[in-house]
C-alpha positions as CSV (number, residue, x, y, z in Angstrom):
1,X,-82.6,-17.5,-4.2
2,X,-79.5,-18.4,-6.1
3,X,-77.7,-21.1,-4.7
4,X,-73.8,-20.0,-3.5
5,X,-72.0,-22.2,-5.4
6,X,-73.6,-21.3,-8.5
7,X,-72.9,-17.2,-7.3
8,X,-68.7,-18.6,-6.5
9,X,-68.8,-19.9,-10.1
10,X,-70.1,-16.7,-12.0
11,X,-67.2,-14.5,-9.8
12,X,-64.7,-17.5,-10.7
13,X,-65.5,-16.8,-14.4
14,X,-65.3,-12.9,-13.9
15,X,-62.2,-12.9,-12.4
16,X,-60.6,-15.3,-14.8
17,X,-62.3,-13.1,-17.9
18,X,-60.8,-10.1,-15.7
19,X,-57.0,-11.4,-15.7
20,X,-57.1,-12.4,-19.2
21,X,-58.4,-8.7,-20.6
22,X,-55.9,-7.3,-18.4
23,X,-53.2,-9.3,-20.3
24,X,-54.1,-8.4,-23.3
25,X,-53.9,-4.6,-22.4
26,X,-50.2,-5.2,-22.0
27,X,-49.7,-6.6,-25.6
28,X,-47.6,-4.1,-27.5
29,X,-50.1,-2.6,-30.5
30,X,-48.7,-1.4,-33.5
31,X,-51.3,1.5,-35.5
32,X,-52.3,0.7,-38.8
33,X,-50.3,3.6,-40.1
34,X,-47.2,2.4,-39.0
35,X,-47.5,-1.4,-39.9
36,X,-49.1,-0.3,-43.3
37,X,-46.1,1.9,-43.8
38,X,-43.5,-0.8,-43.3
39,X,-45.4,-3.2,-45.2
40,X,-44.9,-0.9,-48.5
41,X,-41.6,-0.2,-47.7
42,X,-40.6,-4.1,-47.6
43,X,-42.4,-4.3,-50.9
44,X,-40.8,-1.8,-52.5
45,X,-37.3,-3.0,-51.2
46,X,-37.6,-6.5,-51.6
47,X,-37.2,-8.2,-54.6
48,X,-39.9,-10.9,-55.3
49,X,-38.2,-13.8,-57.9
50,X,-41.8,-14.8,-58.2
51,X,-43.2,-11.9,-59.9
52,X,-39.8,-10.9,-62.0
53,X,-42.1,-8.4,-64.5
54,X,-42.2,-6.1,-61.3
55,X,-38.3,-6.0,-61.0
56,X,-37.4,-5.8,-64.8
57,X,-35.8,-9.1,-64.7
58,X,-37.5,-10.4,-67.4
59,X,-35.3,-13.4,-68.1
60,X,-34.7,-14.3,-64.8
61,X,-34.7,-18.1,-64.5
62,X,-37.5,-18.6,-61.4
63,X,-37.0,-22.8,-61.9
64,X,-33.4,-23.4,-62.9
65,X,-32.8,-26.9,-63.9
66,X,-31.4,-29.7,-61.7
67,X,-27.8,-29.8,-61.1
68,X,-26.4,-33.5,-60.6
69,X,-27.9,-36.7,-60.2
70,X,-30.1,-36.5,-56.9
71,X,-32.1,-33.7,-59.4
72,X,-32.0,-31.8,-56.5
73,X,-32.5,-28.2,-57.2
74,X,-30.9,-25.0,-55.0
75,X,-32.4,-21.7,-55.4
């Protein structure tokens, strides 16, 4: 026979497995259609300075050089 403490900890474990499954059925889901969907958009509307080819900026200066004496550079 299974001792009661040991029965206490496996419906201790359940319960607390229980709560957090419930928790996560309250986390808002996005469907991969709709997320996928926005994803494109952004890349299609959002210029990347990092891949200038994409954009047609083909002389776009992606490292400028340092203005002043820290050598500090702002982009």
């Amino acid at each position: 026979m299974s001792h009661p403490l040991t029965k206490e900890a496996k419906l201790e474990k359940l319960l607390d497995l229980n709560e957090k499954l419930r928790e996560q059925l309250e986390i808002a889901r996005v469907p991969v259609s709709e997320a996928s969907r926005s994803l494109i958009e952004y890349c299609q509307t959002t210029t990347d300075t990092m891949v200038p080819s994409v954009w047609g900026h083909k002389n776009l200066e992606t490292f400028p050089e340092p203005i002043g004496v820290c050598g500090c550079t702002l982009m």
